[in-house]
C-alpha positions in Angstrom: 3.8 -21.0 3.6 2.4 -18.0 1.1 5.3 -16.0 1.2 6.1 -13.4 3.3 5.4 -15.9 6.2 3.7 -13.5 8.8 0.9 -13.2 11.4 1.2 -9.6 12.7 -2.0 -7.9 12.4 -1.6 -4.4 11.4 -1.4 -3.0 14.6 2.3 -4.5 14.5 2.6 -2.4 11.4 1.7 0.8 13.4 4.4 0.0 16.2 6.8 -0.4 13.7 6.5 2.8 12.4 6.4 4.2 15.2 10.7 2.7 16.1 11.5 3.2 12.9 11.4 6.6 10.9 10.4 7.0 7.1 10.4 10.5 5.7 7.4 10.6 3.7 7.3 10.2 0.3 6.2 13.1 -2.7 3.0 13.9 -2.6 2.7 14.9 -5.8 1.8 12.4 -8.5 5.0 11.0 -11.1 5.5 12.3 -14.6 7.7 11.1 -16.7 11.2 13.3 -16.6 12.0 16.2 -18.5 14.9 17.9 -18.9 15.2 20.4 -16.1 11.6 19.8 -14.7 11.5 18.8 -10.5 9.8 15.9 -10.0 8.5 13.7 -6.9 10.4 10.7 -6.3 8.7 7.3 -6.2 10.2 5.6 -2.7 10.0 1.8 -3.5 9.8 -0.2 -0.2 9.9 -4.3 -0.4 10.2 -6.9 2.7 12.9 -8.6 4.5 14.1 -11.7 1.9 15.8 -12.6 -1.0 12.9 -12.6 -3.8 11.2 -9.6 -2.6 14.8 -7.3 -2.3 15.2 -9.0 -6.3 12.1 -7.2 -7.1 12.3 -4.3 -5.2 15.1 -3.6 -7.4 13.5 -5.0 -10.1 11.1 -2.2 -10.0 13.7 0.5 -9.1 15.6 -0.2 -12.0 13.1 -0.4 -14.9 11.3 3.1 -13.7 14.7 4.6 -13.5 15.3 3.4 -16.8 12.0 4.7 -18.0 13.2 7.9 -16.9 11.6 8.1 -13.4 13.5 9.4 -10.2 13.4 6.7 -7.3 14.3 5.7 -4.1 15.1 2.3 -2.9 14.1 0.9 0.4 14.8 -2.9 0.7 14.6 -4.9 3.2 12.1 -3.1 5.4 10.5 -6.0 7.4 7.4 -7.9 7.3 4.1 -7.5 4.7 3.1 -5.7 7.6 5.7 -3.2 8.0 5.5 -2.6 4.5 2.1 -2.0 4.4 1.6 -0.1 6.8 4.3 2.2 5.2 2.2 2.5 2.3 -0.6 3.4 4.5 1.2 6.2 5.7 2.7 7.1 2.6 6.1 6.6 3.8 6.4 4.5 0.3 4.5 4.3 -2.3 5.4 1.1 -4.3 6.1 -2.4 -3.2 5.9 -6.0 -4.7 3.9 -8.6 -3.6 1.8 -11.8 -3.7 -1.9 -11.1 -5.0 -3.6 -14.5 -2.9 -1.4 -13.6 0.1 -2.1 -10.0 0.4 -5.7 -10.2 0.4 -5.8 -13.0 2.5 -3.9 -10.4 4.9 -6.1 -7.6 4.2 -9.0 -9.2 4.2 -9.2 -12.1 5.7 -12.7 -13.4 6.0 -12.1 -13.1 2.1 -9.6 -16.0 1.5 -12.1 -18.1 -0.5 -11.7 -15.6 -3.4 -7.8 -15.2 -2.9 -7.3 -19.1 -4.7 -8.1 -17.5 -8.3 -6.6 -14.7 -10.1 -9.8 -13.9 -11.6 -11.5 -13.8 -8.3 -8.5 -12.6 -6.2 -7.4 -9.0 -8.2 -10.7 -7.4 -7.9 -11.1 -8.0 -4.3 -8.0 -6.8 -3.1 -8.2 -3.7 -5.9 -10.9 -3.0 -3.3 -8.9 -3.5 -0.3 -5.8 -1.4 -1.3 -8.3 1.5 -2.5 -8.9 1.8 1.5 -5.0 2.9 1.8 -5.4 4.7 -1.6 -3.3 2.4 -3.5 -4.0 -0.1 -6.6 -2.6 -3.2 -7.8 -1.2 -3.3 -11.3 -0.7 -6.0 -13.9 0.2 -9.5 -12.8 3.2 -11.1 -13.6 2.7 -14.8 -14.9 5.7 -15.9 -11.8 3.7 -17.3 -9.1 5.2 -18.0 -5.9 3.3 -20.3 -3.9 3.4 -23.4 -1.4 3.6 -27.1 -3.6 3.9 -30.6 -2.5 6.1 -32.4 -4.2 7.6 -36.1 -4.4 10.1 -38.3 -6.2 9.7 -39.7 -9.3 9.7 -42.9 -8.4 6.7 -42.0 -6.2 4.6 -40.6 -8.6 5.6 -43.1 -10.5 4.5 -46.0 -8.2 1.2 -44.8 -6.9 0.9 -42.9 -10.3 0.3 -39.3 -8.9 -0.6 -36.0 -10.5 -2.5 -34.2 -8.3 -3.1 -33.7 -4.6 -6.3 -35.5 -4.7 -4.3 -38.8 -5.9 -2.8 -38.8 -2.6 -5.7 -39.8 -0.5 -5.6 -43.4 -1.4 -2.3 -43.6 -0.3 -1.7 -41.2 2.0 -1.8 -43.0 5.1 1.4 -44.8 4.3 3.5 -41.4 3.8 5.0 -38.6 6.3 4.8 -35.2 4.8 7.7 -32.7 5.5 7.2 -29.3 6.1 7.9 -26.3 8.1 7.4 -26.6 12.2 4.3 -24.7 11.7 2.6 -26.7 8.7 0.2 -28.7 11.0 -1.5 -26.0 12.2 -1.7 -23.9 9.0 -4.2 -23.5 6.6 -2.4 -23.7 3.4 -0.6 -26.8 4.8 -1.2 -29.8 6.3 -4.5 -28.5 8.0 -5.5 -27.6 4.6 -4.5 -30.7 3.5 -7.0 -32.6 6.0 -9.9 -29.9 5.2 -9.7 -29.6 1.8 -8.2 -32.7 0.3 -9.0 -35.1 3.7 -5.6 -36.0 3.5 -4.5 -38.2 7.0 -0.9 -38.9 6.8 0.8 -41.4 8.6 3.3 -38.7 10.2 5.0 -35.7 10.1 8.3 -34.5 9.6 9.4 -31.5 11.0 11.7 -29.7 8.7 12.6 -26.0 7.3 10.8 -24.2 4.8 11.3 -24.8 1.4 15.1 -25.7 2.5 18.0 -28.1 2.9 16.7 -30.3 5.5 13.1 -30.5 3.4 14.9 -31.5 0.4 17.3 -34.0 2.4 14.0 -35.5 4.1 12.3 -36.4 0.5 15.9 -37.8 -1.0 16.6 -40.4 1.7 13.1 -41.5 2.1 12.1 -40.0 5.6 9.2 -38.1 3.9 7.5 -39.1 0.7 5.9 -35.4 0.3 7.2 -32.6 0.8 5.9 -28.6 0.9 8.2 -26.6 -1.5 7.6 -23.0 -2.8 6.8 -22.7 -6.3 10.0 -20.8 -7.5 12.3 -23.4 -6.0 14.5 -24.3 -8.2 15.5 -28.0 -6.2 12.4 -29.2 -7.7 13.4 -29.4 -11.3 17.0 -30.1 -10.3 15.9 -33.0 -7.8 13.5 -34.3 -10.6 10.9 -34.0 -8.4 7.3 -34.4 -9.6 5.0 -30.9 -8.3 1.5 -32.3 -7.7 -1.6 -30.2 -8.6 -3.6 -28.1 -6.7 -6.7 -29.5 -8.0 -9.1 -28.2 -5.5 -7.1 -25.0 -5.2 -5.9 -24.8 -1.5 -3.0 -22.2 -1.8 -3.6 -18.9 -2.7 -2.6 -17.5 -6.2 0.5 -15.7 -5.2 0.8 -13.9 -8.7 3.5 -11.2 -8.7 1.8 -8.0 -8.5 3.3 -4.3 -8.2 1.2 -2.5 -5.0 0.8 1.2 -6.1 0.1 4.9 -4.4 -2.6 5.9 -6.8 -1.2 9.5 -6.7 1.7 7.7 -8.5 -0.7 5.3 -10.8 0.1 7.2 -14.1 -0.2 5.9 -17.4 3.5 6.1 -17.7 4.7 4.2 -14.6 1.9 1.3 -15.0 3.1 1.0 -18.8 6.7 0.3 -17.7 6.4 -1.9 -14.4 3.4 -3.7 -16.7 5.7 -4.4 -19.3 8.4 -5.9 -16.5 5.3 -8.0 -15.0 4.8 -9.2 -18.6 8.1 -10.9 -18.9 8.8 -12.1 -15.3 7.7 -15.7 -15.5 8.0 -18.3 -12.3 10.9 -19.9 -14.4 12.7 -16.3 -14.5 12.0 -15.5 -11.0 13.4 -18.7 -9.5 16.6 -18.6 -11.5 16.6 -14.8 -10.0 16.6 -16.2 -6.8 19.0 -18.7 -6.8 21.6 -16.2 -8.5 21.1 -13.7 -5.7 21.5 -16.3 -3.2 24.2 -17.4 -4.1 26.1 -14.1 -5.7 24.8 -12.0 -2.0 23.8 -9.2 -4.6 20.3 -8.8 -6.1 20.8 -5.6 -7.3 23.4 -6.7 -10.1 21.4 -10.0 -10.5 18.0 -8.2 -11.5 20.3 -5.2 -13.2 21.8 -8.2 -15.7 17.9 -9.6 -16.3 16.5 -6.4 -16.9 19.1 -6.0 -19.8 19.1 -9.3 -20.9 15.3 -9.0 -21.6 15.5 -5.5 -23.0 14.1 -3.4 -20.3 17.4 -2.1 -18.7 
């Protein structure tokens, strides 16, 4: 699924700030520091997993760098926790997935959240509702992909989604236990690509019993997310979204506008610019496996010369 994987509406949002307390962020808007001056602090907020606590401190690190006081709250919850605490200007910068979060905010929209080109103006429009902006897009996309073996593509010589139909009916996709009923799964799949596999395969998302499924043959596709990095180890073959089912889950940094200076867009731009899906993955895989983000994105920062 797009992540975050949520379906609270944004009354959820509201009850969750009303449990949990968030002192409220500067009003005033950021200026780059000066010696001696007393500026607002930019609170960053990002949700509840691995990638988004990567850049949550992704973006802590390089405006602290650009000489910009910060606060880091990871980990808050769901998109709609986190929204919601931009709403209420308990935060006022997150990261997140441009298809994704217009699809949330606005969801009789979703047609135009499958293209970039289409997808950033619209929900431009949504967040200026909330009083917030979305900046530059990064080139790392995280999004759902089906995948198979070589030796499948190979066989039934597939490159894109649509190459499945002939074939399809002899295959059991694996996915998440709510991929039949999900519209940038397999019910997608059927509406969009008319897709009728043979079966299904229950499995995890994007995980070890997904992967285990499509090695020893008990599916023959499988849903992965885009920055998994099991798909170039296993040698799997991604197929194209050639009708564009799944959203364009771009990178994007969600901003206050109070705290939309030329300044802090020039320096979370110029991280956007360099995070590619290649970088993010192997970002996510180190924090996994390390259990600390914030030194993982501190070293890439560095290593690409903005830390």
């Amino acid at each position: 699924m797009p992540r975050p994987r949520t379906a609270l509406a944004a009354t959820a949002a509201l009850s969750l700030l009303s449990t949990v307390v968030l002192a409220p962020s500067g009003a005033a808007a950021a200026q780059p520091r000066h010696p001696g001056a007393s500026l607002p602090t930019i609170v960053i907020g990002s949700e509840n997993f691995t990638e988004e606590i990567v850049l949550g401190n992704l973006y802590n690190d390089v405006l602290e760098h650009a000489g910009f006081k910060t606060k880091l709250r990871s980990d808050l919850g769901t998109r709609a926790y986190v929204d919601g605490a931009m709403a209420h200007k308990a935060i006022d910068l997150f990261p997140d997935y441009a298809g994704s979060l217009l699809a949330y905010l606005k969801p009789k929209e979703t047609a135009l959240a499958t293209r970039l080109s289409t997808d950033l103006p619209a929900l431009r429009k949504a967040l200026a509702v909330q009083g917030a902006s979305a900046l530059d897009p990064a080139p790392a996309i995280d999004t759902n992909v089906f995948v198979v073996t070589k030796a499948t593509a190979n066989k039934y010589h597939l490159k894109t989604i649509s190459d499945l139909k002939p074939v399809a009916s002899h295959m059991v996709l694996a996915g998440p236990p709510e991929c039949p009923q999900y519209a940038y799964c397999l019910k997608g799949l059927e509406g969009v690509y008319h897709l009728h596999f043979k079966g299904f395969a229950s499995a995890d998302e994007s995980g070890p019993i997904t992967l285990a499924d499509l090695k020893n043959g008990k599916a023959q596709v499988a849903e992965f997310f885009s920055t998994d990095t099991a798909i170039l180890q296993g040698g799997f073959v991604e197929l194209k979204d050639n009708k564009h089912l799944e959203p364009a889950d771009h990178i994007i940094p969600v901003i206050r506008k109070s705290f939309d200076t030329p300044a802090v867009a020039t320096a979370l731009n110029k991280l956007s610019a360099k995070l590619t899906t290649t970088a993010l993955a192997n970002l996510d895989v180190q924090a996994s496996n390390n259990h600390d983000p914030a030194l993982d994105a501190a070293k890439w920062l560095k290593h690409v010369g903005l830390g």
